[in-house]
PDB file of N, CA, C and O in Angstrom:
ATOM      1  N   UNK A   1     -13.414   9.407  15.307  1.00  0.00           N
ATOM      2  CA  UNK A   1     -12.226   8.589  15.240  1.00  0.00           C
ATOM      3  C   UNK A   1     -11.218   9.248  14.314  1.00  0.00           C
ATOM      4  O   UNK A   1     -11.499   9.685  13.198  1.00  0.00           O
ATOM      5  N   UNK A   2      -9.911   9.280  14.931  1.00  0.00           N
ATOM      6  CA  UNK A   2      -8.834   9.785  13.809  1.00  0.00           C
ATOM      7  C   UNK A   2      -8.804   8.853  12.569  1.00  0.00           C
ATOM      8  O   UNK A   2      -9.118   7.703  12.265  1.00  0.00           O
ATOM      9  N   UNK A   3      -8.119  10.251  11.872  1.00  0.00           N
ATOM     10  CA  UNK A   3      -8.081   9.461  10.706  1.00  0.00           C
ATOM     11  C   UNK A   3      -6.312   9.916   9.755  1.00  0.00           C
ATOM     12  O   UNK A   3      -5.946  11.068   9.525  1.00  0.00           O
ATOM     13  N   UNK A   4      -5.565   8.696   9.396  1.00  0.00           N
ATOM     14  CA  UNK A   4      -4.369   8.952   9.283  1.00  0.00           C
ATOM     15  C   UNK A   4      -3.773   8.278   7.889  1.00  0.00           C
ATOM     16  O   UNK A   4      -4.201   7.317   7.250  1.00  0.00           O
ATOM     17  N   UNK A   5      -2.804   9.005   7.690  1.00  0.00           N
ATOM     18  CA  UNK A   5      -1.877   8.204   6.241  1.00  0.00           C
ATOM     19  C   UNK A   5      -0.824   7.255   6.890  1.00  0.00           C
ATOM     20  O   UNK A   5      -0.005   7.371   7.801  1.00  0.00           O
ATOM     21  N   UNK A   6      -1.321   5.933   5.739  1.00  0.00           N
ATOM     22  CA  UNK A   6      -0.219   4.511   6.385  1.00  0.00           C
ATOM     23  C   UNK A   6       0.286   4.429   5.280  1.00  0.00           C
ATOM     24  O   UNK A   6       0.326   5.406   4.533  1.00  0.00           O
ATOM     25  N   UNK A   7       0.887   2.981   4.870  1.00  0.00           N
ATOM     26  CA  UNK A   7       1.108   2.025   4.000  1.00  0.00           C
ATOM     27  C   UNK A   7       0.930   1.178   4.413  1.00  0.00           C
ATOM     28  O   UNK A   7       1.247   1.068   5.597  1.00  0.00           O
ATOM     29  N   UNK A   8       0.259  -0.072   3.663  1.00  0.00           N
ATOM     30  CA  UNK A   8       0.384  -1.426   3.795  1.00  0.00           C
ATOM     31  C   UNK A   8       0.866  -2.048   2.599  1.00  0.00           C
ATOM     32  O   UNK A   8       1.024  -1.527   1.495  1.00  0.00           O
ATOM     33  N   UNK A   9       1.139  -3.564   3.059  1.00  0.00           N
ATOM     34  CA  UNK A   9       1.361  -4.295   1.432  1.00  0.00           C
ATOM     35  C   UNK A   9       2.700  -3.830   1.135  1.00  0.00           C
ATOM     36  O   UNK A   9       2.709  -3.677  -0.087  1.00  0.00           O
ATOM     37  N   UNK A  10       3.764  -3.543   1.573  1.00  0.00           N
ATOM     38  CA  UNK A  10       4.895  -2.886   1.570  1.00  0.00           C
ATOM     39  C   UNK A  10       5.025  -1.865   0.410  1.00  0.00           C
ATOM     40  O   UNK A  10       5.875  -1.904  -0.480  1.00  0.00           O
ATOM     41  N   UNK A  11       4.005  -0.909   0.571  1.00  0.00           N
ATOM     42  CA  UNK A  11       4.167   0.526   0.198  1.00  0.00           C
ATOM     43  C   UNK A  11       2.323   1.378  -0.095  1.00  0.00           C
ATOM     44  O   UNK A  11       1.926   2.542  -0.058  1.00  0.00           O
ATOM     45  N   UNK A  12       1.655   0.034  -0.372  1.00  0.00           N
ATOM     46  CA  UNK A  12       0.428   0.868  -0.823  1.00  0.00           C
ATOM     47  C   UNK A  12       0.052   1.740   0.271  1.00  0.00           C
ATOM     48  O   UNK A  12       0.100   1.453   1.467  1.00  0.00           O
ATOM     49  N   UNK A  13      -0.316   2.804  -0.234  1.00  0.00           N
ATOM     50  CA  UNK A  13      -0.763   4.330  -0.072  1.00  0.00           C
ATOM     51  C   UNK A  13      -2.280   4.067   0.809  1.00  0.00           C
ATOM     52  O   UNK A  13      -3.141   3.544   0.102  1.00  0.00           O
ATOM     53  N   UNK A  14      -2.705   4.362   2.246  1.00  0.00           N
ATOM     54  CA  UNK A  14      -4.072   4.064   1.880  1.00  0.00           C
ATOM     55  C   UNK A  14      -4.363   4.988   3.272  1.00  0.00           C
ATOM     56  O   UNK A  14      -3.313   4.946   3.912  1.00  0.00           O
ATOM     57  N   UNK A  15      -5.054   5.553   3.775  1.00  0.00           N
ATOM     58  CA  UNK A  15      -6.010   6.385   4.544  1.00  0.00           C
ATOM     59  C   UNK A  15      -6.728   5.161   6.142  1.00  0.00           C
ATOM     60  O   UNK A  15      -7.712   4.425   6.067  1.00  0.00           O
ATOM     61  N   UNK A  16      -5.917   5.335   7.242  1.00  0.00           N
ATOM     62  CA  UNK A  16      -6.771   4.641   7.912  1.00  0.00           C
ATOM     63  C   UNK A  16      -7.505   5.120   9.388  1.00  0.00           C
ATOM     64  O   UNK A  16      -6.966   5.954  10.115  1.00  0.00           O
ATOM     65  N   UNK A  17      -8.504   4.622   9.643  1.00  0.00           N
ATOM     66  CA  UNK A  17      -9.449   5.241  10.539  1.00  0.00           C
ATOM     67  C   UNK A  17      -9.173   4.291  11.517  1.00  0.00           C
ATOM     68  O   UNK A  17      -9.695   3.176  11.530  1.00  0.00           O
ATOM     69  N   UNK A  18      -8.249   4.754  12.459  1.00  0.00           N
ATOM     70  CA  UNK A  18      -8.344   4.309  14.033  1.00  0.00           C
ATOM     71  C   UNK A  18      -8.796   4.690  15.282  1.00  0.00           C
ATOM     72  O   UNK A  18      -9.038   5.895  15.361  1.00  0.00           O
ATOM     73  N   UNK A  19      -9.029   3.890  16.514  1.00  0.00           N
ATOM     74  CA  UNK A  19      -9.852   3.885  17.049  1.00  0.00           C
ATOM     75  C   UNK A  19      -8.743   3.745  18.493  1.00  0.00           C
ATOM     76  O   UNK A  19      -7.805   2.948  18.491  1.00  0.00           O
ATOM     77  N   UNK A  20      -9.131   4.887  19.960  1.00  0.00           N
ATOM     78  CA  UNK A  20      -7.933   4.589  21.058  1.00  0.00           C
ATOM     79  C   UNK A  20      -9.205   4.381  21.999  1.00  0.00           C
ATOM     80  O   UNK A  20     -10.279   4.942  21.780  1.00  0.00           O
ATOM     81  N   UNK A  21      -8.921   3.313  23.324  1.00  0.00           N
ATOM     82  CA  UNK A  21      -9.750   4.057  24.013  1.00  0.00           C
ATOM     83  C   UNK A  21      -9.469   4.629  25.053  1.00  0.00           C
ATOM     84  O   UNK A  21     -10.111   4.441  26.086  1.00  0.00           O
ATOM     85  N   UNK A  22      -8.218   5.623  24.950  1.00  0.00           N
ATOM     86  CA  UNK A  22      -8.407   6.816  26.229  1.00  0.00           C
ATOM     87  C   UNK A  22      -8.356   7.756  24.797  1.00  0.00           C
ATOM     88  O   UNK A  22      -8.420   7.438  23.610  1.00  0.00           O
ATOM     89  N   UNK A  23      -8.220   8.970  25.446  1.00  0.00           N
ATOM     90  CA  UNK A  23      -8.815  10.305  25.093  1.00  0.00           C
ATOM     91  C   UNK A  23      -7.933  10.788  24.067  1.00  0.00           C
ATOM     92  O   UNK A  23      -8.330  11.615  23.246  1.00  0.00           O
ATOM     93  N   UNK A  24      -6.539  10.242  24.052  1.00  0.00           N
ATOM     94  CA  UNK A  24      -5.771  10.231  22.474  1.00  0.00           C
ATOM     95  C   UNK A  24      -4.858   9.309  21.958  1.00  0.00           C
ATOM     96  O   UNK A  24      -4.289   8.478  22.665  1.00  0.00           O
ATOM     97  N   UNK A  25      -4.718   9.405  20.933  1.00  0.00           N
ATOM     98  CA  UNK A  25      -3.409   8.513  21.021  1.00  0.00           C
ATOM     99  C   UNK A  25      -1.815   8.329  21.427  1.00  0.00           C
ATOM    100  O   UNK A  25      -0.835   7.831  20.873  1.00  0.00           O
ATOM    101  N   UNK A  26      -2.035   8.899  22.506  1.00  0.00           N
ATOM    102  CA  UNK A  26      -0.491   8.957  23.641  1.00  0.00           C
ATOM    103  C   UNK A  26      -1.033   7.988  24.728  1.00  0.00           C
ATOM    104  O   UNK A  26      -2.218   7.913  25.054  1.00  0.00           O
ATOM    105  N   UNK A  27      -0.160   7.360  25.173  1.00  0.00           N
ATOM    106  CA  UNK A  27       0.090   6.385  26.510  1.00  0.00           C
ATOM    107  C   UNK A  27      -0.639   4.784  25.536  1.00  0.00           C
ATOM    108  O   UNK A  27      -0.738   4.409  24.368  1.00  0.00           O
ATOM    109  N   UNK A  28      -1.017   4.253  26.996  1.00  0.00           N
ATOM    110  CA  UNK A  28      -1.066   3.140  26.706  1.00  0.00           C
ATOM    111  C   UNK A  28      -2.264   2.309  27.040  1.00  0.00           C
ATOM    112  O   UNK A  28      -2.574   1.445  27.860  1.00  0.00           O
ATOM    113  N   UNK A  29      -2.806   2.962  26.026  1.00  0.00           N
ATOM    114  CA  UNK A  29      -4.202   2.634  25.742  1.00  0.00           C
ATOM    115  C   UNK A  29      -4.403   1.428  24.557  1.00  0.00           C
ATOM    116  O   UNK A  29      -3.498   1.083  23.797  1.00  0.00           O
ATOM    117  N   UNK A  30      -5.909   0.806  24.560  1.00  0.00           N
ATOM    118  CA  UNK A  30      -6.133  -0.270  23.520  1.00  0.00           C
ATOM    119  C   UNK A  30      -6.035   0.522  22.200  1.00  0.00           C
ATOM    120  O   UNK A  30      -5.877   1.743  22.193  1.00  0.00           O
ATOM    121  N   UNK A  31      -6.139  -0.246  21.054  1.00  0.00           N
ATOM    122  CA  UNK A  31      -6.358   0.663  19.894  1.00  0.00           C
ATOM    123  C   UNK A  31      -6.450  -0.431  19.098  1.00  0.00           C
ATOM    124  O   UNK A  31      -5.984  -1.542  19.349  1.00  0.00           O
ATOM    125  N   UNK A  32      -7.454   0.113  17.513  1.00  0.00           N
ATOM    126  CA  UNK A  32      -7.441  -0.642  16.348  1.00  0.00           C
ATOM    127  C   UNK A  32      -7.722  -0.210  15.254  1.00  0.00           C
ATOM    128  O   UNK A  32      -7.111   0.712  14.714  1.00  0.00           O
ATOM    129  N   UNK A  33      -8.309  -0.575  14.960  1.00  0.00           N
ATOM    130  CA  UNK A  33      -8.112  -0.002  12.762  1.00  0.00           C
ATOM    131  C   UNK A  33      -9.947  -0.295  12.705  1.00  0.00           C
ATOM    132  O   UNK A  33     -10.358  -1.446  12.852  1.00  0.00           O
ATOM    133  N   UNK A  34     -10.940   0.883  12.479  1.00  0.00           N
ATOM    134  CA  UNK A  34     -12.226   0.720  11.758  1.00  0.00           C
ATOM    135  C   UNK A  34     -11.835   0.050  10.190  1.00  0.00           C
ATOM    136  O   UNK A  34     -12.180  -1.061   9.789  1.00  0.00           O
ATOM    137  N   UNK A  35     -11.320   0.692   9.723  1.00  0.00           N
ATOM    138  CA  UNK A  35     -11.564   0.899   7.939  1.00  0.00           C
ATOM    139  C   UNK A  35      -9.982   1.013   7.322  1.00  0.00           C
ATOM    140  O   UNK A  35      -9.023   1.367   8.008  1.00  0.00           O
ATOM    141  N   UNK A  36      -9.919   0.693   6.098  1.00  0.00           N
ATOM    142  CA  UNK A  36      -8.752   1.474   5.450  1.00  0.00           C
ATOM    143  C   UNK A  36      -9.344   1.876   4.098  1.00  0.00           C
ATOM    144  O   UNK A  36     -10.106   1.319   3.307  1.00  0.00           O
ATOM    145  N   UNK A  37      -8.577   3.299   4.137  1.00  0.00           N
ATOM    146  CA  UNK A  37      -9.387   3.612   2.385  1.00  0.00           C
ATOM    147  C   UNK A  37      -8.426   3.796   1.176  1.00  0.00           C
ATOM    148  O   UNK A  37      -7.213   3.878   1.370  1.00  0.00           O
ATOM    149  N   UNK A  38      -8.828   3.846   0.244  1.00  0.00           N
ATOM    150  CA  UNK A  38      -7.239   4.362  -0.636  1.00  0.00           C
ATOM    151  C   UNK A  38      -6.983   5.474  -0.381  1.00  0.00           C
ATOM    152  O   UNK A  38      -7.892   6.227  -0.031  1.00  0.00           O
ATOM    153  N   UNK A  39      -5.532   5.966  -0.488  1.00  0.00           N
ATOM    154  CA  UNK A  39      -5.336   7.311  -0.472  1.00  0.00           C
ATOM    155  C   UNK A  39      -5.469   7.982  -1.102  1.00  0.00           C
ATOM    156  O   UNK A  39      -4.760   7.552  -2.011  1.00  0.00           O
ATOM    157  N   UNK A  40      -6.009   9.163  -1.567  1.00  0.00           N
ATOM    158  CA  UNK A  40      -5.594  10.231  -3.079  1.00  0.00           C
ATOM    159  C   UNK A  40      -4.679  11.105  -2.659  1.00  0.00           C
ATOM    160  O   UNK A  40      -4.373  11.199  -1.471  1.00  0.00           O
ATOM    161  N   UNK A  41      -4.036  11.994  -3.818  1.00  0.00           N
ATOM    162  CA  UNK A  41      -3.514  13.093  -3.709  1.00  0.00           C
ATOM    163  C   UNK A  41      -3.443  14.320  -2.682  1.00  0.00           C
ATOM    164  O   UNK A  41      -2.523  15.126  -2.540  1.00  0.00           O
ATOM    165  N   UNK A  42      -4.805  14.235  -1.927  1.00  0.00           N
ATOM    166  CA  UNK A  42      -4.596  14.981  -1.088  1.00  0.00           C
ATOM    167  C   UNK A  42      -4.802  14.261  -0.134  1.00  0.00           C
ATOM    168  O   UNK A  42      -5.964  14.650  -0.013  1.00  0.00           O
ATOM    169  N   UNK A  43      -4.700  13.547   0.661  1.00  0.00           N
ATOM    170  CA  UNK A  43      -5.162  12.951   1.742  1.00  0.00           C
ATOM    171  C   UNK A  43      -3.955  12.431   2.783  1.00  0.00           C
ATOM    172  O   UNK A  43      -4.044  11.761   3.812  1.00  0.00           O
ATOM    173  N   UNK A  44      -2.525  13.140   1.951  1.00  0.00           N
ATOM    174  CA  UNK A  44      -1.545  13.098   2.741  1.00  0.00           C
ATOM    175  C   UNK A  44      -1.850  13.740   3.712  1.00  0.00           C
ATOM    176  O   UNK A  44      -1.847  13.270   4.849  1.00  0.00           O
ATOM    177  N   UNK A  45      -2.276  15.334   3.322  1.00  0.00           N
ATOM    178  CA  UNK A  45      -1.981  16.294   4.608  1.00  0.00           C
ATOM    179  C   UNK A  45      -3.784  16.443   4.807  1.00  0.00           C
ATOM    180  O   UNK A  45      -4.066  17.185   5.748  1.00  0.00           O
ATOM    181  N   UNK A  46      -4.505  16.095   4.372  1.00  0.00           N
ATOM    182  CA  UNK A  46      -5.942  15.690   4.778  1.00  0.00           C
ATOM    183  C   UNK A  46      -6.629  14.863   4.887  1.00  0.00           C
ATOM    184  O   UNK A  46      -7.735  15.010   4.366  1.00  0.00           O
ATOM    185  N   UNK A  47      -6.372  13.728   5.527  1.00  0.00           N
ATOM    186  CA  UNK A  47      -6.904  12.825   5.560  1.00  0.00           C
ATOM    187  C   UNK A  47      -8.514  12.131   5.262  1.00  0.00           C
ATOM    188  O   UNK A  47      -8.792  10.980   4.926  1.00  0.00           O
ATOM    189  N   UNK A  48      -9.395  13.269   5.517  1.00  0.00           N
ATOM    190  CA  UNK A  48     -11.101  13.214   5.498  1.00  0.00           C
ATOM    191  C   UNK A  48     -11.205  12.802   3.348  1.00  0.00           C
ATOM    192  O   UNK A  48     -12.003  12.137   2.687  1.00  0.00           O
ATOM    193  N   UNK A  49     -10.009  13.584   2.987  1.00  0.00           N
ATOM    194  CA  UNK A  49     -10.118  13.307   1.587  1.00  0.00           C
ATOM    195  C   UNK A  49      -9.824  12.324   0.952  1.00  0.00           C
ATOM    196  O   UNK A  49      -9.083  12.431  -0.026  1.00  0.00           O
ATOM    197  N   UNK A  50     -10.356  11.058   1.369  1.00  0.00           N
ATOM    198  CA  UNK A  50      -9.799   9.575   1.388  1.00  0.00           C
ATOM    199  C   UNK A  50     -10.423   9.276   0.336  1.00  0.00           C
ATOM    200  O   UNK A  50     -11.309  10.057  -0.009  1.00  0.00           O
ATOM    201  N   UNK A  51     -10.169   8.092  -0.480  1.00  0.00           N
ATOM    202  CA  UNK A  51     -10.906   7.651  -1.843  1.00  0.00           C
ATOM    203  C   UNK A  51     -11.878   6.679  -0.795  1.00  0.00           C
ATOM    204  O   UNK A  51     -12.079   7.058   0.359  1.00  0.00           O
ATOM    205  N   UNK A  52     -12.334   5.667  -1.203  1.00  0.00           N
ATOM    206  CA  UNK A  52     -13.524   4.619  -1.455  1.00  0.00           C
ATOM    207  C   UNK A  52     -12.397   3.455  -0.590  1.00  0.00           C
ATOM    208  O   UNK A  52     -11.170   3.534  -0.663  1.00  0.00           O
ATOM    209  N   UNK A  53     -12.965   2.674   0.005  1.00  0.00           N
ATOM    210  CA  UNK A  53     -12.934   1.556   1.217  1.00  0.00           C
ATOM    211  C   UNK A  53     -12.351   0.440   0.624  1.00  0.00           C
ATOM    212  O   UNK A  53     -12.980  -0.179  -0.235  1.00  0.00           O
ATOM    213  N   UNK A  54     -10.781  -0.041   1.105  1.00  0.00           N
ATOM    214  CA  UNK A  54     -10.289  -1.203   0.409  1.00  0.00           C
ATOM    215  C   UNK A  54     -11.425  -2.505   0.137  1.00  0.00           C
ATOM    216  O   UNK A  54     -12.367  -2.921   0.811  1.00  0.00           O
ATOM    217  N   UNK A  55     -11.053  -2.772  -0.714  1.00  0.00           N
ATOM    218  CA  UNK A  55     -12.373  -4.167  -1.005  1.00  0.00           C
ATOM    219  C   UNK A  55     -11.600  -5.346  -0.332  1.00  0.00           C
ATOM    220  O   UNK A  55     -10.393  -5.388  -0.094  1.00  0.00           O
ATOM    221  N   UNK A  56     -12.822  -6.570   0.001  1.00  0.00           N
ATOM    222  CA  UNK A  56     -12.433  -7.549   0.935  1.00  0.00           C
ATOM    223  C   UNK A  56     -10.991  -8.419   0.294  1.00  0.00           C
ATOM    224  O   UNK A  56     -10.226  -9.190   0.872  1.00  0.00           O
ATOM    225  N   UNK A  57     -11.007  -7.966  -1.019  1.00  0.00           N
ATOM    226  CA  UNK A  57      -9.893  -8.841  -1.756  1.00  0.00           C
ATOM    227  C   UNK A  57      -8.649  -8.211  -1.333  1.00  0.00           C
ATOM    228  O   UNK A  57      -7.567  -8.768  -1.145  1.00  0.00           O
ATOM    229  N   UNK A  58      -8.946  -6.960  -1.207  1.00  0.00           N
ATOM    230  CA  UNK A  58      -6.939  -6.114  -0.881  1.00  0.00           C
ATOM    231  C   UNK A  58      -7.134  -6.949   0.720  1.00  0.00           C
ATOM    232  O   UNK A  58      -6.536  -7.961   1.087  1.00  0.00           O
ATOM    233  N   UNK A  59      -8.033  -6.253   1.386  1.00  0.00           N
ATOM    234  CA  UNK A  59      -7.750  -7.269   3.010  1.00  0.00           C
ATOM    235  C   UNK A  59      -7.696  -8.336   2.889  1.00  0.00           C
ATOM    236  O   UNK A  59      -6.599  -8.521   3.417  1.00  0.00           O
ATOM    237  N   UNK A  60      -8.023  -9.284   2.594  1.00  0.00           N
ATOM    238  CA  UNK A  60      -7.482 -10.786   2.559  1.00  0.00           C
ATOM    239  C   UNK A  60      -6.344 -10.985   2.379  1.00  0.00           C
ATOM    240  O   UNK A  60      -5.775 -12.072   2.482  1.00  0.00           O
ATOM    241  N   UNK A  61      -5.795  -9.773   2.036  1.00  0.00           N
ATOM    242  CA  UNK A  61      -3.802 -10.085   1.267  1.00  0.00           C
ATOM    243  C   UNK A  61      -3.326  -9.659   2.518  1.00  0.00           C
ATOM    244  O   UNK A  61      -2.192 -10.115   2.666  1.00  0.00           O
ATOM    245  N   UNK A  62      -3.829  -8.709   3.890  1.00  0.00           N
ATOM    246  CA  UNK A  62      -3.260  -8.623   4.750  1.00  0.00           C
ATOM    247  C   UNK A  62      -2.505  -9.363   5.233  1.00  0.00           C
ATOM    248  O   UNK A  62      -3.028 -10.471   5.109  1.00  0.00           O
ATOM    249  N   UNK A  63      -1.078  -9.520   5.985  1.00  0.00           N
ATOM    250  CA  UNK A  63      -0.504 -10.023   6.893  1.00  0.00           C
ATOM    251  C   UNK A  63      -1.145  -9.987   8.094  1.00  0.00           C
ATOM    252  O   UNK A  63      -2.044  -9.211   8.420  1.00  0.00           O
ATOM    253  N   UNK A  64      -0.508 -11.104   8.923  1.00  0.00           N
ATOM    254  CA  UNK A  64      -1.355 -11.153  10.213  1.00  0.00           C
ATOM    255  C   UNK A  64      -0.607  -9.531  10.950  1.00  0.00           C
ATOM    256  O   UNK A  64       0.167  -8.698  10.478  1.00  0.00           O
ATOM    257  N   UNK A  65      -1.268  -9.650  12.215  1.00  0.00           N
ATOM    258  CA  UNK A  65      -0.285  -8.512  12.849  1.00  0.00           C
ATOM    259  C   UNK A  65      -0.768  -7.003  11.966  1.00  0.00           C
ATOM    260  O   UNK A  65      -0.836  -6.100  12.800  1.00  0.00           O
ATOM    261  N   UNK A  66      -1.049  -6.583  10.812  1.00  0.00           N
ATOM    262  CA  UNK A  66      -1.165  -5.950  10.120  1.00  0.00           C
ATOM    263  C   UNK A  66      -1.642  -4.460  10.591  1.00  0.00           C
ATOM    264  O   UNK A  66      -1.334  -3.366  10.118  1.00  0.00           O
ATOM    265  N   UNK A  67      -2.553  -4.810  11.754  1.00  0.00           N
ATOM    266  CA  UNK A  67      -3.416  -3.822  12.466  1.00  0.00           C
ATOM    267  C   UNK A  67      -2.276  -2.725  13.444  1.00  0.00           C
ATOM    268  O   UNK A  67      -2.299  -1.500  13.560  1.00  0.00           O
ATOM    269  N   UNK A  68      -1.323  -3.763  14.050  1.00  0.00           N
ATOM    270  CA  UNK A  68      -0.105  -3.318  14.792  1.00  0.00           C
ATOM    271  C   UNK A  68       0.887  -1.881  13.940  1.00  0.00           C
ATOM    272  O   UNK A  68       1.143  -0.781  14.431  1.00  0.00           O
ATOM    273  N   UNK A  69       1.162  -2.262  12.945  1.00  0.00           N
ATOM    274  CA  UNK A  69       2.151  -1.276  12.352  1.00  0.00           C
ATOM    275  C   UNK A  69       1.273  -0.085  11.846  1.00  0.00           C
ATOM    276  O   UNK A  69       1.625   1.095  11.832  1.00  0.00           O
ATOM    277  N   UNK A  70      -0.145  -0.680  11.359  1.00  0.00           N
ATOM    278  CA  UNK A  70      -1.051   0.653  10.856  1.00  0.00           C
ATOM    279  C   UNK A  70      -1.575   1.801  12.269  1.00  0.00           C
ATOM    280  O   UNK A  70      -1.697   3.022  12.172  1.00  0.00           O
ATOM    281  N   UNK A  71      -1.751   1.173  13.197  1.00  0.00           N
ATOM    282  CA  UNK A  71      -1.941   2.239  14.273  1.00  0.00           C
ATOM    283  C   UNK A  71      -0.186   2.837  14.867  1.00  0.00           C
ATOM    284  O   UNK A  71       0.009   3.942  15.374  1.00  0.00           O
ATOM    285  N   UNK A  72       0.903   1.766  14.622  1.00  0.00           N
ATOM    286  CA  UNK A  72       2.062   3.066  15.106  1.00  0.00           C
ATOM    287  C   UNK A  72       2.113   3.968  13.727  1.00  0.00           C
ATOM    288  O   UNK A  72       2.641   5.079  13.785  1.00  0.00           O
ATOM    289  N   UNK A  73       1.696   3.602  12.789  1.00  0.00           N
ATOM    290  CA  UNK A  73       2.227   4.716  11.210  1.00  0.00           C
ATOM    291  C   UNK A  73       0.860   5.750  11.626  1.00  0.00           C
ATOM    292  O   UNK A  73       1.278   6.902  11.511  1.00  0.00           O
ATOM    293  N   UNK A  74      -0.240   5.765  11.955  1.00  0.00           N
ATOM    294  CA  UNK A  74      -0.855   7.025  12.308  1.00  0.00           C
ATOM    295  C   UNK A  74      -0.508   7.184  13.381  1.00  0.00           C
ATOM    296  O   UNK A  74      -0.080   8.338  13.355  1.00  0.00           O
ATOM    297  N   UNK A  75      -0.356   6.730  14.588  1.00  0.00           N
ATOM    298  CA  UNK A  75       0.288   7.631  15.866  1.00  0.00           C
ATOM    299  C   UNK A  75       1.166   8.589  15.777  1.00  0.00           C
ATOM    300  O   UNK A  75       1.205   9.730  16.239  1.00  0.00           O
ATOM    301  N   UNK A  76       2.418   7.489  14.603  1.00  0.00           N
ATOM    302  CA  UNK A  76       3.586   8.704  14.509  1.00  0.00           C
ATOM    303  C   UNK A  76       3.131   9.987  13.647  1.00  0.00           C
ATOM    304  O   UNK A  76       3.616  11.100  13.851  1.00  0.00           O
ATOM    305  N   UNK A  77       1.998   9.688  12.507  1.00  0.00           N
ATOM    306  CA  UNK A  77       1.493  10.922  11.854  1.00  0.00           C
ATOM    307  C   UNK A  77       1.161  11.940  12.529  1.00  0.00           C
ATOM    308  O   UNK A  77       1.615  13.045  12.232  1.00  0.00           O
ATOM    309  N   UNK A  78       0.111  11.730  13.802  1.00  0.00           N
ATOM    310  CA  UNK A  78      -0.735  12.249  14.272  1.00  0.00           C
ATOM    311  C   UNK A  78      -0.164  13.227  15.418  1.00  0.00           C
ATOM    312  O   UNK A  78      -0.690  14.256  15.843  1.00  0.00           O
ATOM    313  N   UNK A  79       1.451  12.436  15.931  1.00  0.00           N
ATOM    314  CA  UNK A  79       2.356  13.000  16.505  1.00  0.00           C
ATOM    315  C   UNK A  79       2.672  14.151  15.708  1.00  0.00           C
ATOM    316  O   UNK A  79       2.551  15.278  16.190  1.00  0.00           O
ATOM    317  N   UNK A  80       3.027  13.987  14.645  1.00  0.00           N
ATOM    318  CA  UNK A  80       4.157  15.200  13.929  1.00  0.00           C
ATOM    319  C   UNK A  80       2.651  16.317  13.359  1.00  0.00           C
ATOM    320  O   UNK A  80       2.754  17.494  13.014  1.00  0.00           O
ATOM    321  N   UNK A  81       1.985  15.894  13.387  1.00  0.00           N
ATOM    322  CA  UNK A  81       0.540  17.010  13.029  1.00  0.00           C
ATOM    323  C   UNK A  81       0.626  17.720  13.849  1.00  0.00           C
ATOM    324  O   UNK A  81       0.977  18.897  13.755  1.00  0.00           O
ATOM    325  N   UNK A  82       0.293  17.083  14.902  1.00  0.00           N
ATOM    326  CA  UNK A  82       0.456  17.867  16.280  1.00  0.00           C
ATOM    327  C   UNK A  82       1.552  18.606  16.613  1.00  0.00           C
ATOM    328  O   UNK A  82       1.503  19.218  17.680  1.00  0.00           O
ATOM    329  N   UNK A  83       2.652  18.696  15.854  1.00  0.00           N
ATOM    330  CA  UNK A  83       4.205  19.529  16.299  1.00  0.00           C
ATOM    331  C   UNK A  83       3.702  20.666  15.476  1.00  0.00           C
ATOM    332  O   UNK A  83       4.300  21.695  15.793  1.00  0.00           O
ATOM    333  N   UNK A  84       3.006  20.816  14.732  1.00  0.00           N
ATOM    334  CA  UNK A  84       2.873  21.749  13.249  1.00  0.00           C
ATOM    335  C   UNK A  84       2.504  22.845  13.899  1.00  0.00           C
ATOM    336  O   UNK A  84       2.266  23.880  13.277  1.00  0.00           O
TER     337      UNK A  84
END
């Protein structure tokens, strides 16, 4: 499963592992969010270098809908990776 830099919470930094089910994330396929992790320092441009797994207390602060904006903020990542 990819793995991409978001924000949630209107700005926190955090690493998330989504899930498509056709073969990438182009067209119009289902999709959702496994996990979110914190981000560190490097995990802008590497994502695998993610800190430790938000605790149930940061997700409970989620907004509904929440899952929606975190899979277009890695699509569009995963887009511009792919231009590189």
């Amino acid at each position: 499963m990819p793995l991409g830099p978001c924000t949630v919470l209107g700005g926190l930094p955090v690493v998330a592992e989504v899930w498509f089910s056709g073969p990438d994330y182009q067209g119009e396929y289902d999709a959702g969010v496994d996990t979110l992790f914190w981000q560190t320092k490097d995990s802008w441009n590497d994502p695998t270098k993610h800190g430790k797994a938000l605790s149930d207390k940061v997700m409970d602060r989620l907004p509904d809908y929440w899952e929606a904006d975190v899979i277009e903020q890695v699509s569009d990542w995963l887009a511009h990776k792919d231009d590189d």
